[in-house]
C-alpha positions, -999 to +999 in steps of 0.1 A: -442+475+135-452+451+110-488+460+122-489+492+112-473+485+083-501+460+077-528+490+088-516+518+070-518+498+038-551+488+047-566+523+049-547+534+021-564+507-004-596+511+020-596+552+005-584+544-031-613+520-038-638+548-015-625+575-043-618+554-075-654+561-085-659+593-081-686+610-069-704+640-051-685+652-016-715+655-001-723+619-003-715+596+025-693+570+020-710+535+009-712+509+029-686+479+018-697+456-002-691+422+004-700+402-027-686+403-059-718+402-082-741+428-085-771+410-097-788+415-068-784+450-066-797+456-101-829+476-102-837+450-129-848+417-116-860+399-153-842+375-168-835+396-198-820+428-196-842+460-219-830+490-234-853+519-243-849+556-252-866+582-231-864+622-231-852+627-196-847+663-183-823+686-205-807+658-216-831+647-248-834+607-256-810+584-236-811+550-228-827+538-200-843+505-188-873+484-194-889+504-161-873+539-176-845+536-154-816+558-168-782+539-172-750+553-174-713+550-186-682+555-170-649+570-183-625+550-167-643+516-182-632+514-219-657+504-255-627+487-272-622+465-257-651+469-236-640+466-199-656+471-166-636+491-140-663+493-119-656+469-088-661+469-052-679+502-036-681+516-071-710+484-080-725+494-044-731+534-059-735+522-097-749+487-100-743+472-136-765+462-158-768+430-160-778+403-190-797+381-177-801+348-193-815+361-227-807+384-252-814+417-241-845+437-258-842+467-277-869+497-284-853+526-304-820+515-297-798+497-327-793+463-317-761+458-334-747+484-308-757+459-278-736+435-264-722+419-233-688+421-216-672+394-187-670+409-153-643+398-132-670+381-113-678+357-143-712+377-149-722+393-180-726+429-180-747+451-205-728+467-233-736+498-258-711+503-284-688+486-259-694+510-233-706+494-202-743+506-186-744+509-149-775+527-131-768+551-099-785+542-069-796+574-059-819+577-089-859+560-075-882+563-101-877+562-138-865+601-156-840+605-122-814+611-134-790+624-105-758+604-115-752+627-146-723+642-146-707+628-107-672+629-106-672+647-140-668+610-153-703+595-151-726+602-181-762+597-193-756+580-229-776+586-263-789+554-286-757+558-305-738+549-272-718+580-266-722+602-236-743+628-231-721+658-215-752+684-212-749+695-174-777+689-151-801+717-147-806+732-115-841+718-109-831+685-125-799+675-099-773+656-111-753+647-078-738+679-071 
């Protein structure tokens, strides 16, 4: 008895953190995880984190990486405080942003607006206007920008840091 117990609560924290995230239905489920910092997942592999505008699809100028990778936000994280609640098999679909060991660069985007935030993991995660910036690792090659709009609580963001809500064309994706 007390195994089952033990399994039932198992799969049912096993589907919670499979849907906390969000995401498309027609995705498969992600593999798990089993490391707690995301560095390594991070299309950015410099030691300094860079934020740049670029006009990507519909959406006009957002903020996207050094190699014109679009980054994202996440409702469920909050700006003030700023707070990841991105963990787990959410980091494996949306890797953060990391810092790196400098400060990160900035081209068109206010640098007061740029910060860091703790993970749970002791790293420091990218911030813009305390939202933390995640990319979606569906998106290959700088202007994707498939992760806009997945769940209906993951968003492209705009130099001033707040999301983007412009649906994605039909041409242009978008996870759906």
């Amino acid at each position: 008895m007390k195994r089952l117990a033990i399994f039932a609560g198992s799969a049912v924290l096993g589907l919670s953190a499979l849907t906390a995230c969000g995401g498309d239905n027609n995705t498969p489920a992600a593999p798990q995880n089993t490391t707690t910092t995301s560095t390594s997942s991070s299309p950015s592999s410099s030691s300094e984190a860079k934020l740049a505008l670029a006009e990507v699809g519909n959406y006009g100028k957002i903020v996207v990486d050094g190699k014109g990778m679009t980054l994202y936000i996440f409702d469920k994280d909050t700006a003030s405080p700023s707070k990841s609640n991105c963990e787990g098999d959410c980091l494996v679909k949306w890797p953060a942003l990391m810092a790196g060991s400098g400060t990160p660069q900035v081209d068109g985007v206010d640098p007061s607006l740029v910060g860091t935030v703790d993970r749970s993991d002791g790293s420091k995660q990218v911030t813009l206007a305390g939202w933390p910036l995640y990319y979606f690792q569906k998106d290959t090659k700088a202007g994707d920008a498939t992760g806009q709009a997945v769940g209906g609580i993951w968003w492209v963001v705009g130099a001033d840091g707040k999301k983007i809500t412009t649906k994605p064309s039909a041409a242009g994706g978008g996870g759906y």
